[in-house]
Backbone as CSV, one residue per row, in Angstrom:
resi,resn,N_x,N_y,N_z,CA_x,CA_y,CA_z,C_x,C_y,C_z
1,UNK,142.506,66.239,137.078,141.342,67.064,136.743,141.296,67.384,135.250
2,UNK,142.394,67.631,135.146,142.940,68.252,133.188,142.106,66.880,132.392
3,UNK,142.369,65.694,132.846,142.240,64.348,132.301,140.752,64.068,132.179
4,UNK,140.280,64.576,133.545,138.714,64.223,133.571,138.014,65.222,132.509
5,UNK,138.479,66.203,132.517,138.225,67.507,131.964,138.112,67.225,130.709
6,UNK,138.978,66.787,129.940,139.492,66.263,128.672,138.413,64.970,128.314
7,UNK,138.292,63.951,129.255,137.184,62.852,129.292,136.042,63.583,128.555
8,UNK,135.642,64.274,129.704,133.948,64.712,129.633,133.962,65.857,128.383
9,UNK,134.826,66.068,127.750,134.781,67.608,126.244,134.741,66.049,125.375
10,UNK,135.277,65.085,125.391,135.312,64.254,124.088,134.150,63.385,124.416
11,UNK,133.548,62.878,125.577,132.460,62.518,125.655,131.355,63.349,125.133
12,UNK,131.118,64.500,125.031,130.096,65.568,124.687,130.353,65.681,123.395
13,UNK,131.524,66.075,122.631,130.977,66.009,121.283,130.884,64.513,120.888
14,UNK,131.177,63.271,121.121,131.059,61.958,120.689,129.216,62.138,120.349
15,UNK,128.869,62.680,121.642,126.928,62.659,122.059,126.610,63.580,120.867
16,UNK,127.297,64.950,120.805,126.639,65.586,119.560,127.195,65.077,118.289
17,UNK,128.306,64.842,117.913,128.040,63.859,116.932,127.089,62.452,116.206
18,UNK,126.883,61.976,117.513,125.678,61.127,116.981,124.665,61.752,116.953
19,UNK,124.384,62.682,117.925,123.162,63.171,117.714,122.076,63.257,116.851
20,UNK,122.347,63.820,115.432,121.979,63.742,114.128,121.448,62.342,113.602
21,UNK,122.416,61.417,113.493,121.963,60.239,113.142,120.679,59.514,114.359
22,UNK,120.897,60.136,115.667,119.975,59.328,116.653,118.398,60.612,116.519
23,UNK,118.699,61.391,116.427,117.498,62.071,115.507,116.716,61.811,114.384
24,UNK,117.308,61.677,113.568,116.756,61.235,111.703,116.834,59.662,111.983
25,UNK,116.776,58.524,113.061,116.384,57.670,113.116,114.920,57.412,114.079
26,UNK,114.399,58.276,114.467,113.549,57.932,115.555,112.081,58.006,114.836
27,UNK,111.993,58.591,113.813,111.366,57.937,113.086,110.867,56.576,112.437
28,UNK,112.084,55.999,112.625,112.031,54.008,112.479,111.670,53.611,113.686
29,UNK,112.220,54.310,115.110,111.702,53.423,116.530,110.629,53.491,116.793
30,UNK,109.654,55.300,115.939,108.250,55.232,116.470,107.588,54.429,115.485
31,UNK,107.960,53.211,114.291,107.401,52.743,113.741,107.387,51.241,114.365
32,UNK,108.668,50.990,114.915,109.117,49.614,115.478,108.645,49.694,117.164
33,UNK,108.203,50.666,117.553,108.299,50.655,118.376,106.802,51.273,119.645
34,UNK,106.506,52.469,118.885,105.287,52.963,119.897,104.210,52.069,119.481
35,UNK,103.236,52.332,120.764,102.199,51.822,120.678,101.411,52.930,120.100
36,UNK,101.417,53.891,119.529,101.048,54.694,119.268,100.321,54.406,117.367
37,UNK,101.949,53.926,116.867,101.940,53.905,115.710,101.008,52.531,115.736
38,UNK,101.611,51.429,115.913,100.551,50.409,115.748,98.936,50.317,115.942
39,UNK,98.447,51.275,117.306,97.302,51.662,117.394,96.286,52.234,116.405
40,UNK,97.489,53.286,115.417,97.103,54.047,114.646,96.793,52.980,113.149
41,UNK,97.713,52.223,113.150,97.237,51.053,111.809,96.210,50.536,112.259
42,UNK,95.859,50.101,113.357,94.865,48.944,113.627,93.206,49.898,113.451
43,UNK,93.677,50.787,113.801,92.066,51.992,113.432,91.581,51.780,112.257
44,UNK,92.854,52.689,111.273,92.898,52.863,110.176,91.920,51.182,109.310
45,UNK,92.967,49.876,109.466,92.321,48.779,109.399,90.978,48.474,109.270
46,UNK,90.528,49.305,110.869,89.032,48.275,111.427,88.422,49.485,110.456
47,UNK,87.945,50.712,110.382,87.511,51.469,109.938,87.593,50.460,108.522
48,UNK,88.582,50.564,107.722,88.339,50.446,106.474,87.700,48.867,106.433
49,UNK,87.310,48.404,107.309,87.312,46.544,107.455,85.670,47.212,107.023
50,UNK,84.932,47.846,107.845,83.969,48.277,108.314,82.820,49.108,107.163
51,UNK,83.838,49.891,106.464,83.364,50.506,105.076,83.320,49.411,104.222
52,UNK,84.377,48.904,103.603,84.590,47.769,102.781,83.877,46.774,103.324
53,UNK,83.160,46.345,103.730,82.120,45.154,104.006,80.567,45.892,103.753
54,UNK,80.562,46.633,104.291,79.376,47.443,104.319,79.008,47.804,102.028
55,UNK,79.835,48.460,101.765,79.548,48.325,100.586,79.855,47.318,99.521
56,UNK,80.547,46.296,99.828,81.099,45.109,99.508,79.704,44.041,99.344
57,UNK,78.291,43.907,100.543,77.560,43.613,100.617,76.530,44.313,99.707
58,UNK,76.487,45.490,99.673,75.624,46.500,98.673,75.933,46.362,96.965
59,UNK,77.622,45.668,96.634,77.680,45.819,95.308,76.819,44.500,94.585
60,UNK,76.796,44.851,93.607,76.133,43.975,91.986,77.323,43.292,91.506
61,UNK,77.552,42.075,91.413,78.559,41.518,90.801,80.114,41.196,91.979
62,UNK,81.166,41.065,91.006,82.318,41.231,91.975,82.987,42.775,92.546
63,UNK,83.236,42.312,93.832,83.966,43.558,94.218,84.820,43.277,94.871
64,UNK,86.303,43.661,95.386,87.090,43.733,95.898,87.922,45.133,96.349
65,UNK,89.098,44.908,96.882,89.926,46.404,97.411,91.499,46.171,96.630
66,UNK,91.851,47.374,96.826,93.091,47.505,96.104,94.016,47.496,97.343
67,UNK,95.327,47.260,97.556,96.295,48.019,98.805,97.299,47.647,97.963
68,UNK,98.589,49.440,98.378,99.917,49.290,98.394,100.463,48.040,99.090
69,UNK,101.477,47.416,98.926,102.751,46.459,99.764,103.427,47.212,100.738
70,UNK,104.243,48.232,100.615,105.541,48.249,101.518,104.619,49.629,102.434
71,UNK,105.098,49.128,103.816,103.937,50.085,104.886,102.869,50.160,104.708
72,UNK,101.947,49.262,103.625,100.386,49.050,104.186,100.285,48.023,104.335
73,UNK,100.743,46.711,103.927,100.847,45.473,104.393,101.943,44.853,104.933
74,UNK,103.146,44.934,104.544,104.491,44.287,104.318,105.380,45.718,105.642
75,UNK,105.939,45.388,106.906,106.633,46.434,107.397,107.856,46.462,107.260
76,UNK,109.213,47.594,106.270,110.092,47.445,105.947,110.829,48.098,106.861
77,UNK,110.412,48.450,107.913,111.441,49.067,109.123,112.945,48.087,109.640
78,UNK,112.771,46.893,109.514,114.003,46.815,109.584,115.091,46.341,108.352
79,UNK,114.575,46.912,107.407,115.603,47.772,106.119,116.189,48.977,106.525
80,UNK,114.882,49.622,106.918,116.068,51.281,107.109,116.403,51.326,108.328
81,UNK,116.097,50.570,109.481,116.877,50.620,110.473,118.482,49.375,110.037
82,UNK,118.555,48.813,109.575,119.858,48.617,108.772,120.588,49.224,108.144
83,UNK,120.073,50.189,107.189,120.313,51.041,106.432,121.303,52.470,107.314
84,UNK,120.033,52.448,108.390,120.947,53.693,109.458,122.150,53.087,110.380
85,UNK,122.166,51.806,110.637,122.401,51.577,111.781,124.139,51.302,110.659
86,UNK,124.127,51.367,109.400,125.473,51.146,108.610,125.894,52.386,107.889
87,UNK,125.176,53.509,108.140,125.079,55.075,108.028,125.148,54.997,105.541
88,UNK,124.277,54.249,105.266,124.269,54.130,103.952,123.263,54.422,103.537
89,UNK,122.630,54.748,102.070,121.573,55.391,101.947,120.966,54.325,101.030
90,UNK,119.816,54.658,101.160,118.341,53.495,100.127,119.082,53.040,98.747
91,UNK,119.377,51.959,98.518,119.676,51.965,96.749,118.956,50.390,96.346
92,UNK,119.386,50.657,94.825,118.549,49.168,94.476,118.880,47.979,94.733
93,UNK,120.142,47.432,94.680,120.803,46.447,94.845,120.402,45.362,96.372
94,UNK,120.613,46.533,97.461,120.236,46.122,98.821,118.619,46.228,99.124
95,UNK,117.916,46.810,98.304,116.415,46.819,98.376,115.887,45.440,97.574
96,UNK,116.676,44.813,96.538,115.793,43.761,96.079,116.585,42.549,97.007
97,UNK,118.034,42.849,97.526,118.411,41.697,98.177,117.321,41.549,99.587
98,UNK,117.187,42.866,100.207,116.405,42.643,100.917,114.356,42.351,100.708
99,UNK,114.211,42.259,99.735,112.974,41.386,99.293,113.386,40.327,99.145
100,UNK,114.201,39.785,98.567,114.353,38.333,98.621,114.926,37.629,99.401
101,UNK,114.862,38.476,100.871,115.298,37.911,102.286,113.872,37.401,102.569
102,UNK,113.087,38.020,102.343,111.109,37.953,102.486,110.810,37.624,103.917
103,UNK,111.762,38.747,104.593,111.718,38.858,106.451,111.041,39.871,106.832
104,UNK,110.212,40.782,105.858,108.952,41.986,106.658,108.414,41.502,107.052
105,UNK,107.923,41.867,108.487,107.185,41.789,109.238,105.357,42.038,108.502
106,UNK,104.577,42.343,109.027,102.938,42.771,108.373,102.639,43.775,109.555
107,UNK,102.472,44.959,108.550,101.230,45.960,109.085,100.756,45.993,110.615
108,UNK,100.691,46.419,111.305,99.714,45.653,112.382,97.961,45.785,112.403
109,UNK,97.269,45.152,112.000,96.029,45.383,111.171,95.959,44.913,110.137
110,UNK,96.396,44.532,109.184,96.286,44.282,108.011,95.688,42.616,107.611
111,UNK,96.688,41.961,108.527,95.702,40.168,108.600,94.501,40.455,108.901
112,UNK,93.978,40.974,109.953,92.416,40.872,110.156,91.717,41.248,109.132
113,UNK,91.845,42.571,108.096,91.183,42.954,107.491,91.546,42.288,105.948
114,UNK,92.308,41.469,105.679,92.294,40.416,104.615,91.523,39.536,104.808
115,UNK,91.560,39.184,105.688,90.763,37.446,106.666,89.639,38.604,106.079
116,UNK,88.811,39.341,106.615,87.226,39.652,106.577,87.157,39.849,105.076
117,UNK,87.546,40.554,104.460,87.475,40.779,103.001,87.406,39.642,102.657
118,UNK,88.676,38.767,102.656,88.499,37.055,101.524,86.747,36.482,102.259
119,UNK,86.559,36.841,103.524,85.382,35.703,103.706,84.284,36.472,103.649
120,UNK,83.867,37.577,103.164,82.852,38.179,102.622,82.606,37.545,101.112
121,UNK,83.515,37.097,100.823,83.718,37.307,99.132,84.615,38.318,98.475
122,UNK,84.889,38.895,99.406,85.622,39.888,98.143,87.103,39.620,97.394
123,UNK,87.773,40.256,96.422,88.939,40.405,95.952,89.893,40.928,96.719
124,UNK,91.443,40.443,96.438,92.463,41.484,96.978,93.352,41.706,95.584
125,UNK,93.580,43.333,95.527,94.526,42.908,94.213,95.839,43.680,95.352
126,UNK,96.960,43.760,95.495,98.307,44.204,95.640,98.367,44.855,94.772
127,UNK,98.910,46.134,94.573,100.045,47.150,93.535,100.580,47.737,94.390
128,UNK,102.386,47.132,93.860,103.389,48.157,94.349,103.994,48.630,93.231
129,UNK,105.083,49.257,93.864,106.439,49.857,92.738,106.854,49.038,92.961
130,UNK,107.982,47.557,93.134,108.360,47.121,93.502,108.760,46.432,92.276
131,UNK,109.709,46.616,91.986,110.238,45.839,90.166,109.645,44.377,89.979
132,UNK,108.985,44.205,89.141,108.468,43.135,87.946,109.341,41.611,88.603
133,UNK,110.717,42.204,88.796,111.819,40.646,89.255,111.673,40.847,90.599
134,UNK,111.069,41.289,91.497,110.720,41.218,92.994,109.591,40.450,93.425
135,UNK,108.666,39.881,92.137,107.801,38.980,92.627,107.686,37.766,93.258
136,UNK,108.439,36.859,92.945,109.312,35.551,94.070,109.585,36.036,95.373
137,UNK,110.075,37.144,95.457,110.291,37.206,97.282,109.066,37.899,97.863
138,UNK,108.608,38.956,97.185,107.441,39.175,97.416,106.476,38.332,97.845
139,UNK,105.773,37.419,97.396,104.983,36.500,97.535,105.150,35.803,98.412
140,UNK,106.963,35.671,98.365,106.989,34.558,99.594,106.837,35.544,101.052
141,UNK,107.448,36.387,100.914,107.240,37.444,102.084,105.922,37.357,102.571
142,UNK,104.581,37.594,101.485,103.359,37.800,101.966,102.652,36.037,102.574
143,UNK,103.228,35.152,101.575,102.835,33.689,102.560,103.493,33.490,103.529
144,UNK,104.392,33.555,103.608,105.312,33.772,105.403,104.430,34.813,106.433
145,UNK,103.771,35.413,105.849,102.977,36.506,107.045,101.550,35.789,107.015
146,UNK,101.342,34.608,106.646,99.778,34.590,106.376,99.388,35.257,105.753
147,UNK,99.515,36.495,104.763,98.563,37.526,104.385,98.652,37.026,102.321
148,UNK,98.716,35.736,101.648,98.432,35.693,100.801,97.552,34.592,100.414
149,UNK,96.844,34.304,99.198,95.604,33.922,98.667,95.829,33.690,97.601
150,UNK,95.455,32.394,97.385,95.726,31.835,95.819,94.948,32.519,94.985
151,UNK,94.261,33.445,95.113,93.079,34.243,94.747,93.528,35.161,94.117
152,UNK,94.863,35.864,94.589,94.805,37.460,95.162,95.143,37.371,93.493
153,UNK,95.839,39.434,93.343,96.298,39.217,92.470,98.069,40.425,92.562
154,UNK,99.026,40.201,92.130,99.874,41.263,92.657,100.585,41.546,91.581
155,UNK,100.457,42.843,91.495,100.747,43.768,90.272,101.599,44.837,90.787
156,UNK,103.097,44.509,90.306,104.124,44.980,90.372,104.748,45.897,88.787
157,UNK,105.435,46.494,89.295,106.222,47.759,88.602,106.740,47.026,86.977
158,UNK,106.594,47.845,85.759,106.808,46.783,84.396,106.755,47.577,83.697
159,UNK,108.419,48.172,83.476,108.271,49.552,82.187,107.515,50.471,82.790
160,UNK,107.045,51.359,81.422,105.950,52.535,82.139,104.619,51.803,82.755
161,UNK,104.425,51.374,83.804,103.483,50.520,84.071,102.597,51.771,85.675
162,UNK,102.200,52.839,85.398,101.628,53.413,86.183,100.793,52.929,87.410
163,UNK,100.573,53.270,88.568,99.450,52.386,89.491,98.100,52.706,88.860
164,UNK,98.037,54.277,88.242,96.658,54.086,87.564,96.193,53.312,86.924
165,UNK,97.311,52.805,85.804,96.838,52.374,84.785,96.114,50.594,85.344
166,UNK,97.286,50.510,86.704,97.146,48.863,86.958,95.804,48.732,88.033
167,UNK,95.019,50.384,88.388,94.057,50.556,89.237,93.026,50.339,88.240
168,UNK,93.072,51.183,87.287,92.211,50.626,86.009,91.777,49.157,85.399
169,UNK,92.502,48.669,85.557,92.337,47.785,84.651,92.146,46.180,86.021
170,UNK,92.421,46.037,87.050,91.230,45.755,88.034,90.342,45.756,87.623
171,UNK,89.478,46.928,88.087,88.056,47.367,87.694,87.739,47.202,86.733
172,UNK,88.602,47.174,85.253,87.835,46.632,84.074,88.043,45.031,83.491
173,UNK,88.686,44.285,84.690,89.221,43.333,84.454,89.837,42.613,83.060
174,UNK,90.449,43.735,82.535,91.515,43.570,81.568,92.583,43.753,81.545
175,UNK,94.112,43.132,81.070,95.587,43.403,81.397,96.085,42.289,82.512
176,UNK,97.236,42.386,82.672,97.716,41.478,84.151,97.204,41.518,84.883
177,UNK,97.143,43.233,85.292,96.400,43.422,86.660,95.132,42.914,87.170
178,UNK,94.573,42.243,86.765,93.395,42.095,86.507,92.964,40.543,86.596
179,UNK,91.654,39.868,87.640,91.060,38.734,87.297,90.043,38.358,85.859
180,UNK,91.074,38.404,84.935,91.207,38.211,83.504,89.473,38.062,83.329
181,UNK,89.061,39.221,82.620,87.196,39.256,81.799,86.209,39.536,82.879
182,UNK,86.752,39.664,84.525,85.808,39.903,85.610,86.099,41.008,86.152
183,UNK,85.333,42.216,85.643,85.256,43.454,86.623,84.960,43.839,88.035
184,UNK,85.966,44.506,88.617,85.316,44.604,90.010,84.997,45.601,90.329
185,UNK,84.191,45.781,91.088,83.931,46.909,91.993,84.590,47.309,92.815
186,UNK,85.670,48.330,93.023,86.847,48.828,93.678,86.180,49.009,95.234
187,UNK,86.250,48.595,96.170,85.529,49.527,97.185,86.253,50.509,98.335
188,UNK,87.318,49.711,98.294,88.365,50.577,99.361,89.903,50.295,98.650
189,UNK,90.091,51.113,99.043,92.129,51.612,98.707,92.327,51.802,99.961
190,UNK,93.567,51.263,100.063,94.828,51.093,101.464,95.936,51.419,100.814
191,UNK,96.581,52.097,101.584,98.007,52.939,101.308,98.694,54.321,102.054
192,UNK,100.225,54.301,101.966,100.348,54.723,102.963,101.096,55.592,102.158
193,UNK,100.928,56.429,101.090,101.554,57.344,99.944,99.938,58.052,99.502
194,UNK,100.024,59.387,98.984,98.969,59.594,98.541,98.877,58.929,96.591
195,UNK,99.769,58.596,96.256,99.770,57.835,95.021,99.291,56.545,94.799
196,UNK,99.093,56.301,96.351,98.263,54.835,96.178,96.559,54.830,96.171
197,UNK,95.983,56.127,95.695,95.272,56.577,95.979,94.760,56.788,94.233
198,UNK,93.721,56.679,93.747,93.040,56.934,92.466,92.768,58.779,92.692
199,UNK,93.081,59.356,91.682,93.748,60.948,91.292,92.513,60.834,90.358
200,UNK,92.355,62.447,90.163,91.217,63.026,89.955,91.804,62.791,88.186
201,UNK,90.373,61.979,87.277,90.211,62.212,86.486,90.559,60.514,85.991
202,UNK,90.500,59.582,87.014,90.684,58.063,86.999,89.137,57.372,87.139
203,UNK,88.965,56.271,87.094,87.319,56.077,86.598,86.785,55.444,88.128
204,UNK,87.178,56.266,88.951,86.608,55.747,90.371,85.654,57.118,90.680
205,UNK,84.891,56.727,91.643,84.041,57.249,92.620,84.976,57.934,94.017
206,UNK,84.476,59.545,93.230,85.508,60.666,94.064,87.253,60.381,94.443
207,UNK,87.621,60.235,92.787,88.882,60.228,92.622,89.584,61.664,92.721
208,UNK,90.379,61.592,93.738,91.056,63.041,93.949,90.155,63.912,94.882
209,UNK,89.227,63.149,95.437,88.334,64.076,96.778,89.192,63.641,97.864
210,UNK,89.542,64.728,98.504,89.907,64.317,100.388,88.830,63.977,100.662
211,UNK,87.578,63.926,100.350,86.340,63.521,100.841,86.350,61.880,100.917
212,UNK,87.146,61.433,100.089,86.833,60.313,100.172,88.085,59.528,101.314
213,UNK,88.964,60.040,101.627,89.345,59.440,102.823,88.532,58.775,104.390
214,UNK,88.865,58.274,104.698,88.071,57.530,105.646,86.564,57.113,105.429
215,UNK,86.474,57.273,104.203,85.453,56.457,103.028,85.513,55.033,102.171
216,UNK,86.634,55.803,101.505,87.223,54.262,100.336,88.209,54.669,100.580
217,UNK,88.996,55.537,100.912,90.727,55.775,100.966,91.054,55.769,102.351
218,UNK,91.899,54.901,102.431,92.426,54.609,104.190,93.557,54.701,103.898
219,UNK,94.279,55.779,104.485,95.738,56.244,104.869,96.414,55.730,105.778
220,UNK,97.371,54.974,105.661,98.409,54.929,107.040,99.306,55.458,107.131
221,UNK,99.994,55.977,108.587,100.846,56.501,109.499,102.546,56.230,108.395
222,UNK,103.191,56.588,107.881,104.888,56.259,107.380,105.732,57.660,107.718
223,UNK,106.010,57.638,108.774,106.855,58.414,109.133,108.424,58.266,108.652
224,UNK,108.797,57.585,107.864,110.179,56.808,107.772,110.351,57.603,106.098
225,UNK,109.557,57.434,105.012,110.034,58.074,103.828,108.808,58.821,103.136
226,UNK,108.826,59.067,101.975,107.760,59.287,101.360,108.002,60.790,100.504
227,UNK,107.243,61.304,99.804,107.170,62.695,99.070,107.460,63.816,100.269
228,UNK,106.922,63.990,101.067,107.233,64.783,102.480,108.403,65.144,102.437
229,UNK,109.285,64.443,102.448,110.903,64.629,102.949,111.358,65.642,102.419
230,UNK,110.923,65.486,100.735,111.907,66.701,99.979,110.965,67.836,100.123
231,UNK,109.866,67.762,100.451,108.634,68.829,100.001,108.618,69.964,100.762
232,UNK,108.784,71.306,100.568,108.609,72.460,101.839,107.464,72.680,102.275
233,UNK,107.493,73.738,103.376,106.602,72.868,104.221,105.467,73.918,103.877
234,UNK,103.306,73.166,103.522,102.833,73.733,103.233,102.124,74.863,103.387
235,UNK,101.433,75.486,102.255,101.079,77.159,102.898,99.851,77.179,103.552
């Protein structure tokens, strides 16, 4: 009895010991895993498929959309479910090895609403953070998913290289970022950070309005990282 007794006290804390880690991971399973979350991209998607065509047809000249990479197109869940499952934390070394594995999965939503954009006519430009020497796996990552275009354009992280500045200059089609002397007409932003988002006092149409969400700004679901984590909670 002493023995069984003894069993079942080291079985129970073994359970609360993991506990913690099987907590602060379930955040990655409802990304890998509910139908919930995927449901919630594919909305997000058709909605913005739906705006972005609609004024895409209404613009003068060229127009295209902007989207983040990592959780609006590209799904990096099984990085940090690696990451947990070896109890180690995010660093650079294993973040660019793992881009140049170029094994993310895509968005769920995100092919359809490239496919409609490229065959309207429109532009895709990419901006991530994603260092300047991450572009080779990058790319290959996004042609391995179907989701790239000899067209597109992808504007990655370079010194002080801000997303404003690389949102800017799109639209004025000047700099890298940019289909060199051809301005576009921005019509929708995808992203799953509010930084992927044009901030009040940038040369877009209701930059820094919540108004413009589910307008030109389409948010997705990232339960896994983001500004949130460290942030207390609001008033």
């Amino acid at each position: 009895m002493k023995r069984i007794l003894a069993l079942l006290l080291l079985s129970t804390a073994a359970a609360y010991a993991q506990a913690p880690a099987a907590k602060t991971s379930l955040e990655i399973k409802y990304v890998r895993d509910s139908a919930e979350y995927a449901a919630l991209s594919r909305e997000v998607y058709r909605i913005a498929t739906d705006a972005a065509l609609a004024k895409g047809k209404a613009a003068k000249g060229a127009w295209g959309v902007i989207l983040d990479v990592d959780e609006t197109v590209l799904d990096n869940s099984t990085y940090q479910l690696e990451r947990v499952t070896y109890t180690v934390p995010f660093e650079d070394v294993s973040w660019l090895a793992w881009i140049n594995r170029a094994e993310a999965g895509s968005v769920p939503g995100v092919a359809d609403f490239l496919t409609a954009i490229r065959a309207a006519g429109g532009k895709v430009a990419f901006i991530t953070n994603r260092d300047e020497k991450a572009r080779e796996g990058t790319q290959r990552n996004l042609e391995r998913n179907g989701l790239w275009s000899s067209n597109d354009v992808l504007c990655l992280l370079a010194d002080n290289y801000p997303k404003s500045a690389r949102r800017k200059e799109v639209a004025d089609g000047s700099g890298k970022c940019s289909w060199s002397g051809v301005k576009v007409g921005v019509v929708a932003f995808v992203g799953d950070q509010m930084g992927d988002f044009p901030q009040t006092g940038e040369p877009f149409d209701g930059a820094g309005a919540d108004a413009q969400f589910g307008r030109s700004f389409f948010l997705l679901p990232n339960p896994m990282y983001g500004g949130w984590v460290t942030s207390v909670t609001r008033k």
